[in-house]
C-alpha positions as CSV (number, residue, x, y, z in Angstrom):
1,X,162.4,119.5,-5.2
2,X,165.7,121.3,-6.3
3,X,166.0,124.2,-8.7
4,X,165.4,123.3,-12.3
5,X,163.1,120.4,-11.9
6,X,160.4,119.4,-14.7
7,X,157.0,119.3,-13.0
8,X,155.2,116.2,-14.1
9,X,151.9,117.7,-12.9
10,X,149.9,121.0,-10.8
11,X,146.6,119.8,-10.0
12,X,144.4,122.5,-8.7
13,X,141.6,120.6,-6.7
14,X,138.6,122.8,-6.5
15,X,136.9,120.9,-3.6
16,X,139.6,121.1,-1.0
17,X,141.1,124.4,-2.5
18,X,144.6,122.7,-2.9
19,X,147.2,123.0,-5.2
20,X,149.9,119.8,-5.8
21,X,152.9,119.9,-7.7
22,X,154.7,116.9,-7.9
23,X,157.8,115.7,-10.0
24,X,156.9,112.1,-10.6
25,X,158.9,111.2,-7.0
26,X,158.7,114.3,-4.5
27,X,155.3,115.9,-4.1
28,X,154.2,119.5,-2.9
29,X,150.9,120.2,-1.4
30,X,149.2,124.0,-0.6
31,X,146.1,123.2,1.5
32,X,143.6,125.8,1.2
33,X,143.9,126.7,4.7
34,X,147.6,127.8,3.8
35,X,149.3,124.1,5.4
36,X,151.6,123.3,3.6
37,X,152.5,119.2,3.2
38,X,155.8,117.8,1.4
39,X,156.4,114.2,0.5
40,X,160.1,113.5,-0.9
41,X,162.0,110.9,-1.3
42,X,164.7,109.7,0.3
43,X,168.2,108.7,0.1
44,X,170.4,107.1,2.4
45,X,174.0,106.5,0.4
46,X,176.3,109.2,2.2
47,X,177.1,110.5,-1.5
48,X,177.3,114.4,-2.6
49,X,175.7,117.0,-0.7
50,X,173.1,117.6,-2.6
51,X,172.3,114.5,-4.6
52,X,168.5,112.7,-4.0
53,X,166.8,116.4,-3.1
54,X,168.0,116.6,0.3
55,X,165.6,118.5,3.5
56,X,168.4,121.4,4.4
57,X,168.2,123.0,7.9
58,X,169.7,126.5,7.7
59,X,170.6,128.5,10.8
60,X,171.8,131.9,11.5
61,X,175.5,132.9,12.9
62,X,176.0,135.0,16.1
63,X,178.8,136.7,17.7
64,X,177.6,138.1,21.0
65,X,176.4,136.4,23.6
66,X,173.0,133.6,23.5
67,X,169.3,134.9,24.2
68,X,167.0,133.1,26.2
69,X,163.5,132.0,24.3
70,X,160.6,134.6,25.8
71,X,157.8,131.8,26.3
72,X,157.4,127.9,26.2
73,X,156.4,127.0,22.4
74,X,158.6,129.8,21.0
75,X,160.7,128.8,17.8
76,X,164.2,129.8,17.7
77,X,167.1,129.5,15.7
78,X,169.6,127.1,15.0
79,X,172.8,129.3,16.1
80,X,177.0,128.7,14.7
81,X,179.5,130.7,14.7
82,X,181.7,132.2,11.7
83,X,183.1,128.8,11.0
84,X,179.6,127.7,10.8
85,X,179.9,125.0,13.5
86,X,176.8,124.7,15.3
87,X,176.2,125.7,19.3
88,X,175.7,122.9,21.2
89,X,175.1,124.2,24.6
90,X,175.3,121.8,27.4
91,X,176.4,124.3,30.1
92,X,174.6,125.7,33.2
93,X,173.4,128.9,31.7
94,X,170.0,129.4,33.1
95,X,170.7,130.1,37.0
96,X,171.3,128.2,40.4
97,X,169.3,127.9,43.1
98,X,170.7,127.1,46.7
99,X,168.8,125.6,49.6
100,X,169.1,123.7,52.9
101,X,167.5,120.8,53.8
102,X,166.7,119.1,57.5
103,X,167.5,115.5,57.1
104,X,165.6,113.4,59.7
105,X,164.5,109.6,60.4
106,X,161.3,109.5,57.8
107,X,162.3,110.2,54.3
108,X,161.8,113.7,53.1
109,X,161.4,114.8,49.5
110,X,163.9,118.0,49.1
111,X,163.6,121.0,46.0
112,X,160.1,119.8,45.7
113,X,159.3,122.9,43.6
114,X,162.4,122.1,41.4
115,X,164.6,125.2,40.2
116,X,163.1,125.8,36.7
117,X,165.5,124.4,33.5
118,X,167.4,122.4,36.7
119,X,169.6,120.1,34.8
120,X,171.8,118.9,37.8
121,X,172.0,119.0,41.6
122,X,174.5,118.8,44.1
123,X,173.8,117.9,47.9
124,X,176.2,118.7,50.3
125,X,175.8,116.6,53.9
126,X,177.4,119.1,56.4
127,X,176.1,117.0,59.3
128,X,178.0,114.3,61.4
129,X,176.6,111.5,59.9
130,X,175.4,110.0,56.4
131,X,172.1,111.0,54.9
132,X,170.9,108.4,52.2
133,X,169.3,109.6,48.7
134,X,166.6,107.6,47.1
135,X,163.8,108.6,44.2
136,X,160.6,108.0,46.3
137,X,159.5,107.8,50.0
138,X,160.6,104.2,50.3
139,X,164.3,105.3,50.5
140,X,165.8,103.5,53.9
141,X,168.9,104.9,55.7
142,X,170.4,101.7,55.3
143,X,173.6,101.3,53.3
144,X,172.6,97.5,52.2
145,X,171.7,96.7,48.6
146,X,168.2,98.0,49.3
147,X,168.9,101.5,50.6
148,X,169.3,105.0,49.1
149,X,172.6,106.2,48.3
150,X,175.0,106.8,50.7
151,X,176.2,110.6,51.0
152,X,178.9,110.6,54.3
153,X,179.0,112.8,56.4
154,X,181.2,116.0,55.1
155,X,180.7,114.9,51.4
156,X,178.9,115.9,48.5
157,X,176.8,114.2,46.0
158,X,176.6,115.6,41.9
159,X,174.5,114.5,39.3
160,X,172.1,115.2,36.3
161,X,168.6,115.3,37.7
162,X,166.9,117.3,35.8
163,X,163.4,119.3,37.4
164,X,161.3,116.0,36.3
165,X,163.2,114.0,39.2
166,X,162.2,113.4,42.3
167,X,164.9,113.5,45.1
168,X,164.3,112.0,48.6
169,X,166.7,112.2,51.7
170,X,167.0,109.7,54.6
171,X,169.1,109.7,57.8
172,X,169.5,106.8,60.5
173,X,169.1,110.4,63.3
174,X,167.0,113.0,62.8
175,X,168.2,116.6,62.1
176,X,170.8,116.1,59.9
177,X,171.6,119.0,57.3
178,X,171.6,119.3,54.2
179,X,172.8,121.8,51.1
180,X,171.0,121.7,48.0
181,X,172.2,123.6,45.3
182,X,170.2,122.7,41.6
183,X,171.8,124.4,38.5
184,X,169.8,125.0,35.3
């Protein structure tokens, strides 16, 4: 519904305590518990910017730095700057957390109580010898087409588990060493 539309209609329904308003095409609905509900049509030609009563999102434009959200479930906005291009942040900005890890013979699940926001890990094998990577307890220290992933010894291993991932480490001798360092 755009400015200067002719209503077709307000129905006021005493039973539910609603109030519609409707154009012939895009409908507006006040429940009488305050919901609101919006049926509109719409269009998918790419034409102008404003043609078939298009849902706008608005944001807000910032030029300090980017607040965290207080609690899960908050709402927040939709941030730009002053050329109103719109803040994708992909970058590590919540912390890191760094660990070590004793890689032995029987797999081992490592950052089990995963750095919260963790978006990546690295794992550094400072021992003599490779420790193997897999996603459950079934990981081998074999470097075959059915063991983990092979980290040599000396070498690191990035990528994007995030804190829903399980990581589990493997080594053909026991008490091999591990860094862990997740980043959020």
């Amino acid at each position: 519904m755009g400015a200067g539309i002719t209503l077709d209609e307000v129905i006021l329904d005493a039973t539910t305590s609603s109030i519609s308003i409707s154009d012939g095409t895009d409908t507006l609905q006040i429940n009488g518990d305050g919901s609101l509900n919006v049926s509109f049509s719409v269009v998918t030609a790419d034409d102008d910017a404003d043609a078939g009563n298009p849902l706008k999102v608005g944001g807000r434009g910032v030029s300090g730095a980017l607040t965290a959200l207080s609690t899960t479930g908050d709402r927040y906005d939709l941030l730009g700057d002053m050329y109103r291009r719109t803040f994708v942040n992909n970058a590590f900005n919540v912390g890191h957390k760094t660990s070590i890890a004793t890689v032995g013979i029987a797999a081992a699940e490592v950052a089990a109580t995963p750095f919260p926001g963790r978006k990546a890990m690295t794992i550094q094998n400072v021992s003599n010898a490779s420790i193997y990577l897999g996603e459950d307890n079934t990981v081998t220290a074999d470097d075959a087409a059915t063991g983990g992933i092979e980290i040599p010894k000396g070498s690191s291993y990035t990528d994007d588990f995030g804190e829903n991932i399980d990581i589990w480490l493997i080594s053909a001798a026991a008490g091999k060493i591990a860094k862990i360092h997740e980043k959020g």
